[in-house]
C-alpha positions in Angstrom: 111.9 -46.0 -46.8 110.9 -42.9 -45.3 109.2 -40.1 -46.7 112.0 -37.7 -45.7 114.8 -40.2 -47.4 112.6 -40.1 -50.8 111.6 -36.4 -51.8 111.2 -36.7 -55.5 108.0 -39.0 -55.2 105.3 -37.2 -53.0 103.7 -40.7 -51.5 101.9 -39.1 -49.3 99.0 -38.1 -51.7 98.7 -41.8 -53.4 98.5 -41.8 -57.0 97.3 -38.2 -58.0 100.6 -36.8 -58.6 100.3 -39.1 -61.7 97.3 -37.7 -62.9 98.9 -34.7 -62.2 102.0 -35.0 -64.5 99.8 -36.6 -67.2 97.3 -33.4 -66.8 100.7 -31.2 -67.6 101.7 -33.6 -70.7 98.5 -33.1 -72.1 98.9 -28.9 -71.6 102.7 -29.2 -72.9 101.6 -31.0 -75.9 98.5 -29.4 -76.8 100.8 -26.4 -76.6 103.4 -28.1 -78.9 101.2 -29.1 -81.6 99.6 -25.5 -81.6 102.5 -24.3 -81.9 103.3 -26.9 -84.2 100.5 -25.8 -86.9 101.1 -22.3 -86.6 104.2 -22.9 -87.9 102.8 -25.0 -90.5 100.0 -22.2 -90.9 102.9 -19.7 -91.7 104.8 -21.6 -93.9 101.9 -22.0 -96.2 101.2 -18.4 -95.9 104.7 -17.6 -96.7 105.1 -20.0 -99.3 102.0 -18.3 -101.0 103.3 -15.0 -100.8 106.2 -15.7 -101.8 105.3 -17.4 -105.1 103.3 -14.2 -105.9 106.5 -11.8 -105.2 108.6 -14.1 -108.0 105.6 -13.8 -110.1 106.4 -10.3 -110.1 110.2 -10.1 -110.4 111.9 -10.2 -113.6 113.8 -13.7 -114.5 117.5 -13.5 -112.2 116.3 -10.8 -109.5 114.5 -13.7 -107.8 117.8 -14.7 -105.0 119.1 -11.2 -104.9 115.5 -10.3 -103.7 115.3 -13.0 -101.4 118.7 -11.9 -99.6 117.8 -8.0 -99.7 114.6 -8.2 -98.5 113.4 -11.4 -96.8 116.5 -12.8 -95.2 115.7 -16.2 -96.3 117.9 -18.2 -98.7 116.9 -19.7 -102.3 116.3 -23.3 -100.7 114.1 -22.1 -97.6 112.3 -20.0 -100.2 111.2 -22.6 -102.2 110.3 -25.3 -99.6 108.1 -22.8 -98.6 106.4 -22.2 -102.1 106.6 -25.9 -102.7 104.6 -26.7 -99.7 102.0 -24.0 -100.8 101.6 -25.3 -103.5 100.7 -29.0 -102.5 97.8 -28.3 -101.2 98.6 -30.1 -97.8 96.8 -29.2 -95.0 98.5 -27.4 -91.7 97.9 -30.3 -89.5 99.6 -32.7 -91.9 102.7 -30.5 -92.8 102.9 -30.4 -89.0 102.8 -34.3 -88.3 105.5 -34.4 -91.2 108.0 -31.8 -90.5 108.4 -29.0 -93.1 111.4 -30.8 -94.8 109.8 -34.3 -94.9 106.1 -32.3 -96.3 108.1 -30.6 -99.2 110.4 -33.3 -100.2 107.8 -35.6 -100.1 105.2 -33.5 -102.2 108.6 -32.6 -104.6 109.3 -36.3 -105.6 105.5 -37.6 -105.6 105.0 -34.4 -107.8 108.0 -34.8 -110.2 107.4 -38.4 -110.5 103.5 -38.1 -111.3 104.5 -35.0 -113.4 107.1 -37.0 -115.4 104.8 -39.9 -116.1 101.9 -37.7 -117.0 104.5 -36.1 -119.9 105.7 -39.8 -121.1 102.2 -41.2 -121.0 100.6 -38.0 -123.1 104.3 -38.3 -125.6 103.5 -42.2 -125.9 100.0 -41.6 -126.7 100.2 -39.1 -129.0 102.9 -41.2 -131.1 100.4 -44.2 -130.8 97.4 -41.9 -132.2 99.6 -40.8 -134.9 101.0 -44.4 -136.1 96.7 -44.6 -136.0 96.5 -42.3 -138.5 99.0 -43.6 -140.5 97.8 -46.8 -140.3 94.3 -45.5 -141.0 95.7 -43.9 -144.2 96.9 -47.4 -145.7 93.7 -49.2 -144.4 91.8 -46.8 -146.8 93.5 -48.2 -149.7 93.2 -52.0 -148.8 90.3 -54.3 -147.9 90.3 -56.2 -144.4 92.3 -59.6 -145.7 95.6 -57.5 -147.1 95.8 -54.9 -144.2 95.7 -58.0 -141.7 98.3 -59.4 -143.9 100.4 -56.2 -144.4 100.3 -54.5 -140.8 102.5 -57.3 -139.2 104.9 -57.8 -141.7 105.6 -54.4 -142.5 105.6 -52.5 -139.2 105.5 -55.1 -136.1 101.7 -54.9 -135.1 99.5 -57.1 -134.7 96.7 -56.3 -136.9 93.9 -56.1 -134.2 96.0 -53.5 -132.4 96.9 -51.5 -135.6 92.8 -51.4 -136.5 92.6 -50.3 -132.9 95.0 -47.3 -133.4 93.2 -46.6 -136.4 89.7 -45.9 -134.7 91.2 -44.6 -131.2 92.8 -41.8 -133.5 88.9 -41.8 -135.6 87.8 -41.3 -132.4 90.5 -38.8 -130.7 90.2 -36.4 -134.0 86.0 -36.5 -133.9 86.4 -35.3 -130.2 84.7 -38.6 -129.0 84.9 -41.1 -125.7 88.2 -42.7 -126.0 87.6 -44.2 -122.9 84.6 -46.0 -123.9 86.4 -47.3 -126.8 89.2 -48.5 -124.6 86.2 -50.2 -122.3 84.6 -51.9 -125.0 85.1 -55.8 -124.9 86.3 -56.3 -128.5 89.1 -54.5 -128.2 92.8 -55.0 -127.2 93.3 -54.3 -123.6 97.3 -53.9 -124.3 99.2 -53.1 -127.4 102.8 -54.5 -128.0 105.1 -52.5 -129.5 107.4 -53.7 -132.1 111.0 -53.6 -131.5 111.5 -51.5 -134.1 109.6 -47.9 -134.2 106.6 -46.7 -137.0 108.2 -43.5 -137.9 106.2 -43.1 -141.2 103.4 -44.4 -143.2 104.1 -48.1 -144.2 107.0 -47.9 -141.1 110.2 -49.1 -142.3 109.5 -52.6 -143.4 107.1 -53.4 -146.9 105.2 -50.8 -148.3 101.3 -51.8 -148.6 100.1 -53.6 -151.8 
């Protein structure tokens, strides 16, 4: 084949039009991905500024605002705030996209959040069927509240001492985490099917 019949591969100069091309792929996409965290750059930027201008609007001027004065709408508006607010850097908000970024810092965010607020609810029950517990230990020695706790509310009588001194502990402003650590204690409690939702619970009352 000729070099007049082929004009779209320059043979004449051997393989550097190769290194060529690949010299202008590098440019195009060094280009790209500055252009690429700029835009992240921004949406941070905006994001920020906007959470500080519906800091100072009153509660239901917030939309109205937007569509006066920004041109943006309610959802773009709060992508941008909730990608602020993760804490993401501009590189990686640029190697996700700035829909994948905020929808995946929204549902890590909510999820963690949500777990956070059943985990402190759960805990704070357990700490208070402690105290209750604690209140009916006072008033019995070892042998009968072994024998009562079980029978009357469901625990096990190792986990309901445990409740007692995690709430001891908890209240004193102590380590509960070094009480949870410790080796003679229950590294799980089972709850009973049915809940401890006053001193005694709903089954016997103590002796």
């Amino acid at each position: 084949m000729s070099a007049e019949a082929s004009n779209d591969i320059p043979v004449d100069v051997g393989h550097n039009w190769l290194a060529t091309i690949a010299a202008d792929i590098r440019a195009l996409h060094a280009g790209i991905r500055r252009s690429a965290e700029q835009a992240a750059r921004d949406t941070i930027e905006a994001g920020k500024l906007l959470i500080e201008a519906k800091g100072g609007l009153a509660h239901g001027e917030w939309e109205s605002w937007l569509r006066q004065n920004c041109d943006l709408s309610a959802r773009t508006a709060r992508r941008y705030m909730t990608i602020a607010r993760s804490g993401l850097e501009p590189a990686i908000v640029a190697d996700l996209g700035l829909t994948a970024a905020a929808t995946a810092m929204t549902h890590e965010r909510l999820e963690i959040a949500r777990l956070r607020r059943v985990g402190c609810r759960a805990w704070r029950n357990l700490l208070e069927i402690g105290r209750h517990f604690g209140a009916v230990r006072d008033r019995l020695d070892d042998e009968q509240f072994r024998a009562w706790a079980p029978e009357a509310t469901g625990f096990v009588a190792d986990e309901a001492l445990l409740l007692i001194e995690a709430a001891h502990v908890t209240d004193a402003g102590g380590d509960i985490a070094a009480l949870l650590a410790r080796d003679d204690v229950p590294k799980t409690i089972r709850l009973p099917k049915s809940s401890v939702d006053a001193p005694g619970g709903s089954g016997a009352e103590p002796p």
